[in-house]
ZALUM-653078 format. One line per 10 residues: their letters; for each residue x, y, z of N, C-alpha, C. Coordinates in Angstrom, 1 decimal. Layout:
N
A> X,Y,Z,X,Y,Z,X,Y,Z  ...
This chain:
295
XXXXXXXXXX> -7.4,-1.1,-7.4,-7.9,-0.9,-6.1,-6.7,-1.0,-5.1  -6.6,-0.3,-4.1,-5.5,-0.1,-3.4,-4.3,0.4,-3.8  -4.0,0.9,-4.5,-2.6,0.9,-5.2,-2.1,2.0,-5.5  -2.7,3.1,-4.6,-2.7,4.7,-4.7,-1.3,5.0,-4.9  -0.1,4.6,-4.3,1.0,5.0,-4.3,1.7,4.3,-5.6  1.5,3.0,-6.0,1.8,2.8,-7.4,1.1,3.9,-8.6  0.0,4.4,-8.3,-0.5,5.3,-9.5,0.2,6.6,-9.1  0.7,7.2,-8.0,1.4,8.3,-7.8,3.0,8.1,-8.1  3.5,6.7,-8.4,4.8,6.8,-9.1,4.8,6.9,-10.1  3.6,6.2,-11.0,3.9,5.6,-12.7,3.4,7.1,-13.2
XXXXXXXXXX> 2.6,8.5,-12.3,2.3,10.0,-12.8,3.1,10.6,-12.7  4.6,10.3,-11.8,5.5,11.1,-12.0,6.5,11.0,-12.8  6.6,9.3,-13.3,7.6,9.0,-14.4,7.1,9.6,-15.6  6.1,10.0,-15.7,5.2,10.4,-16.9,5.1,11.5,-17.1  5.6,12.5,-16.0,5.5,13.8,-15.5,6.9,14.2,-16.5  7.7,13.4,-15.7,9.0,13.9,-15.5,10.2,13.2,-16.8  9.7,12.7,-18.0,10.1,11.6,-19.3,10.7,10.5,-18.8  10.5,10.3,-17.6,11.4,8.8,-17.2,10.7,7.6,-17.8  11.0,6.6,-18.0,10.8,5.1,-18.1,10.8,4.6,-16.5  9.5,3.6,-16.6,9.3,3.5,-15.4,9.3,1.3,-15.7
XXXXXXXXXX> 9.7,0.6,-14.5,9.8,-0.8,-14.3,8.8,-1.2,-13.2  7.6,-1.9,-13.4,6.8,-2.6,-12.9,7.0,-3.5,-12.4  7.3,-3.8,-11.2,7.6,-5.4,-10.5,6.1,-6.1,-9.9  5.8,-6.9,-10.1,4.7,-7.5,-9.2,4.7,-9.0,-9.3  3.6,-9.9,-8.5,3.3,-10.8,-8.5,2.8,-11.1,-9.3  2.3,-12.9,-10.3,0.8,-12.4,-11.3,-0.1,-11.7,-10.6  -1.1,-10.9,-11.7,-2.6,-11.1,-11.0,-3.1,-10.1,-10.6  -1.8,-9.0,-10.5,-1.7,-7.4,-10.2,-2.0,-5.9,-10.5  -2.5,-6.7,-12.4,-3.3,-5.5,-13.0,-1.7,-4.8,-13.6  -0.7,-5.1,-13.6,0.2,-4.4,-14.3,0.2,-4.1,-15.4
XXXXXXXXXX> -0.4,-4.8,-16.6,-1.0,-4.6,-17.8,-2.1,-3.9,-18.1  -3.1,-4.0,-16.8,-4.6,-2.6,-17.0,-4.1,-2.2,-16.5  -3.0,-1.6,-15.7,-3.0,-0.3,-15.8,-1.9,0.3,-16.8  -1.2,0.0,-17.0,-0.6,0.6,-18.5,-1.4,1.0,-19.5  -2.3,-0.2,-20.1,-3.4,0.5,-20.9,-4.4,1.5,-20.5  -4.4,1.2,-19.3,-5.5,2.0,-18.8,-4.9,3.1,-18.8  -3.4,3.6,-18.1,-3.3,5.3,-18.3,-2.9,6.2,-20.0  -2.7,4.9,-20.8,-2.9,5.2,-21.9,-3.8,5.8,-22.7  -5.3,5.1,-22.3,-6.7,5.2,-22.3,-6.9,6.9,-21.9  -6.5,6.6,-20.5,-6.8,8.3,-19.8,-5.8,9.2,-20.3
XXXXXXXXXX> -5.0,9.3,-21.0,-4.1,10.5,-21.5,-4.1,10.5,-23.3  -4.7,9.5,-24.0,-5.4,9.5,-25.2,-4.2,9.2,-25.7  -3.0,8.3,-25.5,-2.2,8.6,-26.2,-1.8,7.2,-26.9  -0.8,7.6,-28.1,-1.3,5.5,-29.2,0.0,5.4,-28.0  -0.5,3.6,-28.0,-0.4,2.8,-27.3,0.0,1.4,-27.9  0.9,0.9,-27.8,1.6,-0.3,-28.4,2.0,-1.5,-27.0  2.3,-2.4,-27.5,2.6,-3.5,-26.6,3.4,-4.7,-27.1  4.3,-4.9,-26.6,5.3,-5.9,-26.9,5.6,-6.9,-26.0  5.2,-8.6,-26.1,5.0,-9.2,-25.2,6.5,-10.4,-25.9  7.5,-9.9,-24.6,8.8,-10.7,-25.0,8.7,-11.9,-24.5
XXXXXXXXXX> 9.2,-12.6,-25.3,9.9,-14.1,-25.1,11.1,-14.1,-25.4  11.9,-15.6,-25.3,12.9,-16.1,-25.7,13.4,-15.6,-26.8  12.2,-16.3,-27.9,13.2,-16.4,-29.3,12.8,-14.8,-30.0  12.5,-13.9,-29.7,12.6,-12.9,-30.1,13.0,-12.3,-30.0  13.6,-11.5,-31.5,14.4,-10.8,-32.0,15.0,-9.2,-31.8  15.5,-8.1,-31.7,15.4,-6.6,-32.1,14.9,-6.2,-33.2  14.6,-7.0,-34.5,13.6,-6.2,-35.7,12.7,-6.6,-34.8  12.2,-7.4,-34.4,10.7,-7.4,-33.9,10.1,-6.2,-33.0  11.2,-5.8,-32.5,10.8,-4.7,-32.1,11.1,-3.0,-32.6  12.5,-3.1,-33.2,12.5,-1.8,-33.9,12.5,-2.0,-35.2
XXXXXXXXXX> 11.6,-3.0,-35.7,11.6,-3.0,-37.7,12.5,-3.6,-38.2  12.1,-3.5,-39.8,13.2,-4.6,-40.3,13.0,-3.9,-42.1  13.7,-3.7,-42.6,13.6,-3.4,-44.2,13.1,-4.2,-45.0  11.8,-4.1,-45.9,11.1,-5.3,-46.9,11.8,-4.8,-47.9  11.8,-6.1,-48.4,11.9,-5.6,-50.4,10.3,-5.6,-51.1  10.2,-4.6,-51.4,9.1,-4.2,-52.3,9.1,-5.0,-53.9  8.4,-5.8,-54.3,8.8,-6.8,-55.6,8.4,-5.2,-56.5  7.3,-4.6,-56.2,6.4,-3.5,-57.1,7.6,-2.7,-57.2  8.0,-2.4,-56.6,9.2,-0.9,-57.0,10.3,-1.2,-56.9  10.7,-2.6,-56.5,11.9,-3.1,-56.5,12.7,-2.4,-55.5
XXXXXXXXXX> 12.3,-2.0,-54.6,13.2,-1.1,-53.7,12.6,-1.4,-52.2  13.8,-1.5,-51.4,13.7,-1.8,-50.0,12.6,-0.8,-49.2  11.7,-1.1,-48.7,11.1,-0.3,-48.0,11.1,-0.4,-46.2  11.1,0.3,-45.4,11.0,0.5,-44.2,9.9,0.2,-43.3  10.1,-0.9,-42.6,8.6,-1.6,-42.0,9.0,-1.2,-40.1  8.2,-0.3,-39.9,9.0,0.6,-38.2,8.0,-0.4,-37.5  8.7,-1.4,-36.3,8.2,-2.1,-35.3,7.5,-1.2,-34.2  6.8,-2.3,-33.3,6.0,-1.7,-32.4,7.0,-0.1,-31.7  8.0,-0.3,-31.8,8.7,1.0,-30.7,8.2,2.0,-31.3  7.9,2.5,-32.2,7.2,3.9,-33.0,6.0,4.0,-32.4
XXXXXXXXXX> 6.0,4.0,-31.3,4.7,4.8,-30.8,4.7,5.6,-29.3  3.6,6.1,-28.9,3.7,7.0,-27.5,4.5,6.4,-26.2  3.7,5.6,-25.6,3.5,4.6,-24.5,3.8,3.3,-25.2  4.9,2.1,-24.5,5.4,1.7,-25.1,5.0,0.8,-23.8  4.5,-0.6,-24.2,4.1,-1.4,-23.1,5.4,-2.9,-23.1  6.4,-3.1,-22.8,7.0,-4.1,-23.0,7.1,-5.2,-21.8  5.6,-5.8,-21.9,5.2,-7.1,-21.0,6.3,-8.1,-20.8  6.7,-8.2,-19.3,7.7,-9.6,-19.0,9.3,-9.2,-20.0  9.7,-8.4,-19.4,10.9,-7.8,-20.5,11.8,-8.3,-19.7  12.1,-9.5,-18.7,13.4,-10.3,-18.7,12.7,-11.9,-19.1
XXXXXXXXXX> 12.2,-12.1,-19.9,11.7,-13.0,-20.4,12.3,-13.1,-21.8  13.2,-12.0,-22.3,13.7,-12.3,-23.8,15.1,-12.4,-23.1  16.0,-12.7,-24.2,17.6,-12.4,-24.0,18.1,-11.2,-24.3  19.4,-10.8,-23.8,20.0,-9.7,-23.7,20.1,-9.2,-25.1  20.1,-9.3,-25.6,20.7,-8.9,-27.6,19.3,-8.1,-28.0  18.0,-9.0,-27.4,17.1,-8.0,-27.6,16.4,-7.0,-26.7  17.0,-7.1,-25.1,16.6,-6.2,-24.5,17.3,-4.9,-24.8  19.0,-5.4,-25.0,19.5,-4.1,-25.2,19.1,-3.3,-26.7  17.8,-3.6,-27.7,17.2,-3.1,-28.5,16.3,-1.7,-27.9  16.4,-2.1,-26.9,15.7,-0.9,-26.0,16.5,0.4,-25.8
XXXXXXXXXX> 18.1,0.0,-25.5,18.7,1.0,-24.7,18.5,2.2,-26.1  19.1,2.4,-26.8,19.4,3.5,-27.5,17.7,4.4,-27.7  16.5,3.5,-27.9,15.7,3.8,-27.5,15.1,5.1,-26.6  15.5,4.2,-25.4,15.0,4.7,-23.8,15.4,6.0,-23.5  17.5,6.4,-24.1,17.9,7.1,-23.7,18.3,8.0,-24.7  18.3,7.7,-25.7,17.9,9.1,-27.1,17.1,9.5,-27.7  15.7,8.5,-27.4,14.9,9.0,-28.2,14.7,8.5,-29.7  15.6,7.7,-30.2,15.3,7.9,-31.6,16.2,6.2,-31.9  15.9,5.8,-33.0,16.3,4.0,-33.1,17.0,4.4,-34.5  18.2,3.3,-35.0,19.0,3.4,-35.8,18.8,2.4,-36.7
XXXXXXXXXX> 18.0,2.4,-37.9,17.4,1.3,-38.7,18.6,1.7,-39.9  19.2,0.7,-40.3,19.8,0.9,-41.9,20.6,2.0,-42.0  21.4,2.4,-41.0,22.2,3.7,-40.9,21.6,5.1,-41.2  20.0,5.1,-40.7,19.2,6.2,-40.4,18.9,6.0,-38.9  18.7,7.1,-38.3,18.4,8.1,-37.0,16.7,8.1,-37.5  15.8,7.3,-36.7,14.5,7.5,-37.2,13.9,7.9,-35.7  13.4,9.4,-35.5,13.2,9.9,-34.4,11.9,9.4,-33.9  11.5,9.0,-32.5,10.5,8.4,-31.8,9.4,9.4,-31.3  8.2,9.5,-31.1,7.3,10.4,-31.1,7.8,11.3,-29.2  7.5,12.4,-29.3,8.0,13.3,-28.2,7.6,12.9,-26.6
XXXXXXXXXX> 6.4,12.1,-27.0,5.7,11.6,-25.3,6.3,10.2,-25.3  7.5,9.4,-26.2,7.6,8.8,-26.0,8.1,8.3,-24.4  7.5,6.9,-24.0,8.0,6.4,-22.7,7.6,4.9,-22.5  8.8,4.0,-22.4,8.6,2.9,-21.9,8.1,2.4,-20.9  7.1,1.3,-20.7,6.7,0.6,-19.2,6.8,-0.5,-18.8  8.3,-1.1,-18.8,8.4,-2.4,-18.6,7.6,-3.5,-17.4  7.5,-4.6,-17.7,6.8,-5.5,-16.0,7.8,-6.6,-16.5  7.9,-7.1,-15.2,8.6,-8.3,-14.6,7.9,-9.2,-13.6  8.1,-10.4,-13.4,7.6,-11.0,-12.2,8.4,-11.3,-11.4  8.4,-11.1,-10.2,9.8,-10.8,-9.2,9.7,-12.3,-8.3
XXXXXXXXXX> 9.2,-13.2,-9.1,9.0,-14.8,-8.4,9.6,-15.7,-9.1  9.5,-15.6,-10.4,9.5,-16.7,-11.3,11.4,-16.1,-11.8  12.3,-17.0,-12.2,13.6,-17.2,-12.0,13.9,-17.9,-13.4  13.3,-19.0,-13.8,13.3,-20.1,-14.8,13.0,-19.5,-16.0  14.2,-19.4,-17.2,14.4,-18.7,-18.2,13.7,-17.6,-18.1  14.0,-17.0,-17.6,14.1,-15.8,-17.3,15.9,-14.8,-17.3  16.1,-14.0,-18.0,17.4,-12.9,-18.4,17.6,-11.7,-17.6  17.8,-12.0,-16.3,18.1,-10.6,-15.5,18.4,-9.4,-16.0  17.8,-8.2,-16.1,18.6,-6.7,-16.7,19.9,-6.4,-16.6  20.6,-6.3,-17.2,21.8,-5.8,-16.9,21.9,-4.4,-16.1
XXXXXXXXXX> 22.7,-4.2,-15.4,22.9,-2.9,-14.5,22.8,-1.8,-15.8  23.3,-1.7,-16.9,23.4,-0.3,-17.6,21.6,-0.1,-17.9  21.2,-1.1,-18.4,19.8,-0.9,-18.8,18.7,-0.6,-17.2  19.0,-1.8,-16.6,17.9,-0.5,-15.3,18.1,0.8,-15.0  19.8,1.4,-15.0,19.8,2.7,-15.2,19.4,3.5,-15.5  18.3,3.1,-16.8,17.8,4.0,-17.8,16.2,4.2,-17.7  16.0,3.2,-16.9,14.6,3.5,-16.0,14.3,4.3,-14.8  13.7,5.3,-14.9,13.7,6.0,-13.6,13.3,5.9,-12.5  12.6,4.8,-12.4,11.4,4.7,-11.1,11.5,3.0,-11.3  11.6,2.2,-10.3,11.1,0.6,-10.6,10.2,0.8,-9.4
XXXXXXXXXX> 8.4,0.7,-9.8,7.7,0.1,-8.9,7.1,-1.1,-8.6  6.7,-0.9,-7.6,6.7,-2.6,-7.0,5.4,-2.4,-6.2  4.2,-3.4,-6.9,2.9,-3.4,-7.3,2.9,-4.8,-6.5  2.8,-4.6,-5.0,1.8,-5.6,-4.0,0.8,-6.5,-4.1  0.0,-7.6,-3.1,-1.4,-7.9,-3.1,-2.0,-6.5,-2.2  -3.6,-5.8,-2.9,-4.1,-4.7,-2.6,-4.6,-5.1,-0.8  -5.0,-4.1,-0.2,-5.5,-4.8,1.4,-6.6,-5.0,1.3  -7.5,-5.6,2.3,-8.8,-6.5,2.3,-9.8,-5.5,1.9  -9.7,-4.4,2.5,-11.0,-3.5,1.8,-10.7,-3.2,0.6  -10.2,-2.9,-0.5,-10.0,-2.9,-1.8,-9.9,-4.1,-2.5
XXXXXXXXXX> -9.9,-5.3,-1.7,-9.9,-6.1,-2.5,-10.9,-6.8,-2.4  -12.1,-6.5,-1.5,-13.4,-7.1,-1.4,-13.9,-5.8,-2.4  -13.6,-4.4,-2.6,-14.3,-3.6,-3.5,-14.0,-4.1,-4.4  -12.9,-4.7,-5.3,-12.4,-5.1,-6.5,-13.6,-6.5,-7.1  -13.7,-6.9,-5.5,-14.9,-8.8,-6.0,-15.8,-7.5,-6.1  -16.5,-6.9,-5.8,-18.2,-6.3,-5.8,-17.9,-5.5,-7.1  -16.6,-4.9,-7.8,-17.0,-4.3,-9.0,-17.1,-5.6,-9.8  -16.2,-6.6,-10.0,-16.3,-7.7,-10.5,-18.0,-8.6,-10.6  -18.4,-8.9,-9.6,-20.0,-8.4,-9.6,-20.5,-8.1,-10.4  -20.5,-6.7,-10.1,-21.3,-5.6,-11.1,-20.9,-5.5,-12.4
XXXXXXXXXX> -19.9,-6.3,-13.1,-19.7,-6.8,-14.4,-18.4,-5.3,-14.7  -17.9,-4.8,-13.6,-17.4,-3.6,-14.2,-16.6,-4.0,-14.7  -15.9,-5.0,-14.5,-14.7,-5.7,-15.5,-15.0,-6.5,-16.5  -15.8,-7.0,-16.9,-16.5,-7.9,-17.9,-16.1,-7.0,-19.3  -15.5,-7.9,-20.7,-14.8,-7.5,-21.6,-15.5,-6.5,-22.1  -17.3,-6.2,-22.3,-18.0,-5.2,-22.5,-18.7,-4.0,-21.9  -17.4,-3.8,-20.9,-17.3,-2.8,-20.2,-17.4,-1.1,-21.0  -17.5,-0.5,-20.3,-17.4,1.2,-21.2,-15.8,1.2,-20.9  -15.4,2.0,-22.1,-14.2,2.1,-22.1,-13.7,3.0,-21.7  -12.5,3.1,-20.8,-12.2,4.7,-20.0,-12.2,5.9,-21.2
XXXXXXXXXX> -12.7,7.2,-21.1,-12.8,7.9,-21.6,-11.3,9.1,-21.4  -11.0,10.0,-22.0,-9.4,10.2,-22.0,-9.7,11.4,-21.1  -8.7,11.8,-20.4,-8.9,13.1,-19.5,-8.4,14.2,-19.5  -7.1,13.6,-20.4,-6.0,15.2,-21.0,-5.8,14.4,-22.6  -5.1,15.3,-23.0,-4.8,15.1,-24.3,-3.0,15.2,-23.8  -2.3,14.2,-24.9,-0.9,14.3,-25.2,-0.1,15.3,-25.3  -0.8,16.1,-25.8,-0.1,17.6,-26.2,-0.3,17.9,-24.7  -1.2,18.3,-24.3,-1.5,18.5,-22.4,-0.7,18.3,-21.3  0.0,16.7,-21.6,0.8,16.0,-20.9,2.0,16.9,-21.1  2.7,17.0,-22.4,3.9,17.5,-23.0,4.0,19.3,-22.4
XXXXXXXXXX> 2.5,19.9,-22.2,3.0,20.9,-22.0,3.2,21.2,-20.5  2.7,20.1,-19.6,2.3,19.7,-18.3,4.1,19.7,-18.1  5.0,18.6,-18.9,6.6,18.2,-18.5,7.2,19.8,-19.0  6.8,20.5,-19.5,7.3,21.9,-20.3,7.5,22.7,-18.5  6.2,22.9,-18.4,6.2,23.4,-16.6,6.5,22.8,-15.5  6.9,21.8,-15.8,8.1,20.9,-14.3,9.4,21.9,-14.2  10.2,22.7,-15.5,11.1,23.5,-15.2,11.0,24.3,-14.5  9.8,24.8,-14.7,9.6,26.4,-13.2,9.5,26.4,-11.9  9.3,24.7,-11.9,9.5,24.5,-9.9,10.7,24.7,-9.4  11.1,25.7,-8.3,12.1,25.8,-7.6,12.9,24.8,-6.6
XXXXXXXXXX> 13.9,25.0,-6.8,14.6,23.9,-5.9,15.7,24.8,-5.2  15.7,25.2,-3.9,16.4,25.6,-3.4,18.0,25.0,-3.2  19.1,26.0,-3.0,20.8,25.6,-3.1,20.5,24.7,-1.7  20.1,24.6,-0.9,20.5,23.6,0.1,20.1,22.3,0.0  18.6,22.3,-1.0,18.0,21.2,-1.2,19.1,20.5,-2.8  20.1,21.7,-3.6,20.8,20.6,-3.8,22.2,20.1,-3.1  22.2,20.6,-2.1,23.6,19.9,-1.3,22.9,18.7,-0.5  21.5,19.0,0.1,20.9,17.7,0.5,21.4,16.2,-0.4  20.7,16.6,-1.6,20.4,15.8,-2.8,22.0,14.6,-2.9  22.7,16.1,-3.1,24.0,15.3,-3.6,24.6,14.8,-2.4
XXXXXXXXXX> 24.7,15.3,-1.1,24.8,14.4,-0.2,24.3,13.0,-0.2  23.0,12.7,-0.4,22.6,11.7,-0.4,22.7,10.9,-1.7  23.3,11.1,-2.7,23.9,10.4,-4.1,25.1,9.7,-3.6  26.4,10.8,-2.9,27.4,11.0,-2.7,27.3,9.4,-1.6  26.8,10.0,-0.4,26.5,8.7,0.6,26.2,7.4,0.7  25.2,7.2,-0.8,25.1,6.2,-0.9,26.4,5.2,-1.8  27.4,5.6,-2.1,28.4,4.7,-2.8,29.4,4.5,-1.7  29.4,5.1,-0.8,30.2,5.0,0.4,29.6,3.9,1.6  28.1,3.4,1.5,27.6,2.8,2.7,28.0,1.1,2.5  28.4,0.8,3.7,29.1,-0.6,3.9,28.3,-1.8,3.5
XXXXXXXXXX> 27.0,-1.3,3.0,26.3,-2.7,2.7,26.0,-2.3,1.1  26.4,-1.7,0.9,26.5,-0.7,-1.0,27.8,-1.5,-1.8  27.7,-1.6,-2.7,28.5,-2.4,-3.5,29.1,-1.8,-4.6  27.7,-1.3,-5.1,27.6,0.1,-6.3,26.5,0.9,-5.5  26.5,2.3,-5.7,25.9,2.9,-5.2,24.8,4.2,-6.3  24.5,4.9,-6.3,23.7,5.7,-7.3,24.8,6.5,-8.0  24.1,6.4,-9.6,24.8,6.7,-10.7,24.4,8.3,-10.9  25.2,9.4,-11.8,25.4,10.8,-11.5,24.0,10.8,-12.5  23.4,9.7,-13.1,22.0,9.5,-13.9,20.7,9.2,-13.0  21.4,8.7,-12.1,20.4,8.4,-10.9,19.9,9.9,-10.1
XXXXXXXXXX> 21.3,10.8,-9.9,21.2,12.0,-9.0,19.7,12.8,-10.2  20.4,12.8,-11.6,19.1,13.5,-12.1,17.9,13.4,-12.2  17.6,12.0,-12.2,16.2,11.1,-12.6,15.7,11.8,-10.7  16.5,11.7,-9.5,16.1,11.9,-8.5,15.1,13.0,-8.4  16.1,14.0,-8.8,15.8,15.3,-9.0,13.9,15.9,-9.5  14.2,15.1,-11.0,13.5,15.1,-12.2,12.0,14.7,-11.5  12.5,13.5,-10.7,10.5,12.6,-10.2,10.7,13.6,-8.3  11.6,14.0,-8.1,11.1,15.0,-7.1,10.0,16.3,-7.6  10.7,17.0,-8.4,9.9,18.2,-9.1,8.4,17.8,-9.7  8.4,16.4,-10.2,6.9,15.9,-10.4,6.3,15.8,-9.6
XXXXXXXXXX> 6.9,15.4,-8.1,5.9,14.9,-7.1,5.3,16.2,-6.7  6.2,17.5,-6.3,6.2,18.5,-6.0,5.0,19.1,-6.6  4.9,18.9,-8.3,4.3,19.8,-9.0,2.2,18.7,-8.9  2.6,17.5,-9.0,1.3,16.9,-8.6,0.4,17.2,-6.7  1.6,17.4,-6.6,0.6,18.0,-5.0,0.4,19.6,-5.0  0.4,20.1,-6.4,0.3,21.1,-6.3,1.0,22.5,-5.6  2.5,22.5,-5.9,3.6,23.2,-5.3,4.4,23.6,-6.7  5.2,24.9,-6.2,6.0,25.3,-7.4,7.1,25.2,-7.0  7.8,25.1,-5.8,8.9,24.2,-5.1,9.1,23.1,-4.7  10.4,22.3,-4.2,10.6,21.2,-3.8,11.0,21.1,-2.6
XXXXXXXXXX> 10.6,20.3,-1.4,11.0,20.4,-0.5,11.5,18.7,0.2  11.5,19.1,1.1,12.5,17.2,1.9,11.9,16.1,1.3  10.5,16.1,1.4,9.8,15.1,1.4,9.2,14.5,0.2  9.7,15.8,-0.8,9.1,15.0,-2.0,10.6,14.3,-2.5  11.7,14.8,-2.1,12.9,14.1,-2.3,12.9,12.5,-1.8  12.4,12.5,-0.4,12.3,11.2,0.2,11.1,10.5,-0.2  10.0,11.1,-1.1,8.9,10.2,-1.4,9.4,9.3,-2.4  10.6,9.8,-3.5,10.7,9.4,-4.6,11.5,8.6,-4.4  12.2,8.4,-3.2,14.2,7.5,-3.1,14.2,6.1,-3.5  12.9,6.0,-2.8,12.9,4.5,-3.2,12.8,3.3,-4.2
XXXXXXXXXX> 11.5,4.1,-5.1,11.8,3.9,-6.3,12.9,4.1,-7.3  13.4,5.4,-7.0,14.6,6.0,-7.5,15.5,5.2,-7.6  15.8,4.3,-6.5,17.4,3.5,-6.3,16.9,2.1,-6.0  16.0,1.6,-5.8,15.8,0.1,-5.2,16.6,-0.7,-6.4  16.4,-0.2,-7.5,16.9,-1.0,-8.9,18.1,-0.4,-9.2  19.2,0.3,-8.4,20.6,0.5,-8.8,21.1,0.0,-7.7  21.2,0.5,-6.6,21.7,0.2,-5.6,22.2,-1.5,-5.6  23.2,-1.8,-5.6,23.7,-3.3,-5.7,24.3,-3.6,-4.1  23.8,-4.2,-3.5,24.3,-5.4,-2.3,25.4,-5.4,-2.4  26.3,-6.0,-1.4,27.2,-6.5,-1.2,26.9,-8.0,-1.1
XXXXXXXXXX> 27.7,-9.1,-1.2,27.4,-10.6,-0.6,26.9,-10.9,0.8  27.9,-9.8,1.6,28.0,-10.0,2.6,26.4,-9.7,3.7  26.4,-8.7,2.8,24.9,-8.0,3.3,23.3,-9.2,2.7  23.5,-9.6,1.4,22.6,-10.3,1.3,22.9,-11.2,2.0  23.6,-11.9,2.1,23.5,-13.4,3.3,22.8,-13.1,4.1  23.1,-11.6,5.3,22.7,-11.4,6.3,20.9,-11.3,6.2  20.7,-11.0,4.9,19.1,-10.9,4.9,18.9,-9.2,4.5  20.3,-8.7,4.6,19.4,-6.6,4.5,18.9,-6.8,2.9  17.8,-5.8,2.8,17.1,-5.2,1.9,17.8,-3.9,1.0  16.9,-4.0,-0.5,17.9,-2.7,-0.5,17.0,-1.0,-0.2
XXXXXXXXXX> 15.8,-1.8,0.2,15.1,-1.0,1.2,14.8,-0.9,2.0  15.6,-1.6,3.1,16.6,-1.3,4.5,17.4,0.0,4.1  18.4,-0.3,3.2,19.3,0.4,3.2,19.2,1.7,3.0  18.1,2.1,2.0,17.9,3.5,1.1,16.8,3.9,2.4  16.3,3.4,3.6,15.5,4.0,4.9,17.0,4.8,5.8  17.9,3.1,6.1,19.3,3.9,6.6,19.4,5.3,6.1  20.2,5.3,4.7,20.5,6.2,3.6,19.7,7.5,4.4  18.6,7.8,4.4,17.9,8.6,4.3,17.8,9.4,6.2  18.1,8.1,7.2,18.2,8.5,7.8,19.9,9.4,8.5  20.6,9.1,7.8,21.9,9.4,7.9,22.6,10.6,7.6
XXXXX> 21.7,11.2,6.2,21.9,12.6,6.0,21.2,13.4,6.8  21.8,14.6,7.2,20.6,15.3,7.9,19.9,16.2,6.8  18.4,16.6,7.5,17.7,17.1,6.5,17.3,18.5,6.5  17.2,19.4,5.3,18.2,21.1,5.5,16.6,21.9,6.2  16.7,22.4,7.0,16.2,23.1,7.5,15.2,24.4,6.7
């Protein structure tokens, strides 16, 4: 309820093969809705809830010995599947987050000096809680890279959140609820990202682009600025947004719809700038107001 523009990012990371980062408060629904868009695109669905002491087999597998055939056999962890839910993912340590990276960004996991390729709709959906600090393992800058969108999942406003008590009421949430029925099929989705190539992106709209890549490693409250991975992922959830509002071009605004997501999670401060209090969405509003926009 309320949260129209979080369900219009996490459709275009989905559009576009990005991995997408859920930030919220408890209490937010960041886990129904994972499942839930699961649910609506019919696709298997796995979930991995990190802690501490957990390992990388725990998530990409581990080799059994077979006593019956005497021979090692291959046990593939939760990552072998579509939609890949990894609940509170700076809640483990680094050794097993970066289990992910090779993952996120090839496609395919290295068990026993085999390349064991990951299903084609594969896509991660990590959540975080952007409050809680106490053992807790910040991402390292290479691994948010590899996410293309971090959204950031609010409290909903008073009219959706008085509709949320009245479905609550009406038992619509109660464990014996009907279960969302699927709306597309996987294949559907796959051929859905097939036709994101044929939206047009005009030459000025890429000198726009790269201006604003370019700009942002240069701005005085920028530390690091957007990576030549960042310019693509930009690109990539522009042409989704474009193609969900029903257009076969890209134009200013679907560039600017995406920025923020796009960069809130690269873009690195300065000291100087955090003392003062700026945001790094202050900054990517500056950003945006600074390039001029192509006619």
């Amino acid at each position: 309820m309320g949260q129209e523009m979080v369900i219009d990012q996490l459709l275009i990371a989905l559009l576009a093969e990005g991995h997408a980062l859920l930030e919220g408060v408890p209490g937010t629904a960041k886990t129904l809705l994972v499942k839930t868009l699961a649910k609506m695109i019919g696709a298997e669905f796995g979930r991995i809830q990190l802690t501490p002491d957990m390992l990388p087999s725990d998530i990409l597998g581990t080799s059994i010995y077979d006593l019956t055939t005497k021979t090692f056999a291959l046990k593939k962890g939760p990552i072998f599947t579509s939609l890949l839910l990894a609940d509170e993912i700076n809640r483990t340590a680094p050794k097993t987050q970066s289990a992910l990276l090779e993952a996120m960004e090839e496609r395919q996991v290295n068990l026993d000096g085999r390349s064991e390729k990951l299903p084609e709709l594969f896509m991660v959906i990590a959540t975080q809680n952007s409050i809680e600090f106490e053992g807790t393992y910040p991402l390292p800058e290479a691994q948010l890279d590899r996410f293309m969108l971090k959204i950031l999942i609010g409290y909903p406003g008073g009219d959706a959140e008085k509709r949320m008590l009245s479905n609550w009421q009406a038992r619509q949430y109660a464990r014996n609820a009907a279960e969302c029925e699927p709306v597309v099929t996987a294949a559907e989705i796959l051929s859905c990202r097939r036709q994101l190539k044929e939206v047009k992106v005009e030459e000025s709209l890429f000198n726009y682009l790269m201006q604003l890549v370019q700009k942002s490693r240069s701005l005085s409250d920028v530390q690091l600025g957007a990576s030549p991975r960042a310019a693509l992922y930009w690109l990539a959830a522009a042409k989704a947004h474009a193609a969900i509002e029903g257009r076969d071009f890209v134009t200013p605004d679907n560039i600017k719809f995406v920025a923020q997501p796009v960069l809130r999670h690269r873009l690195i401060l300065t000291p100087e700038s955090e003392l003062e209090g700026t945001t790094t969405g202050q900054v990517i509003s500056k950003l945006l107001g600074l390039v001029p926009v192509p006619r």
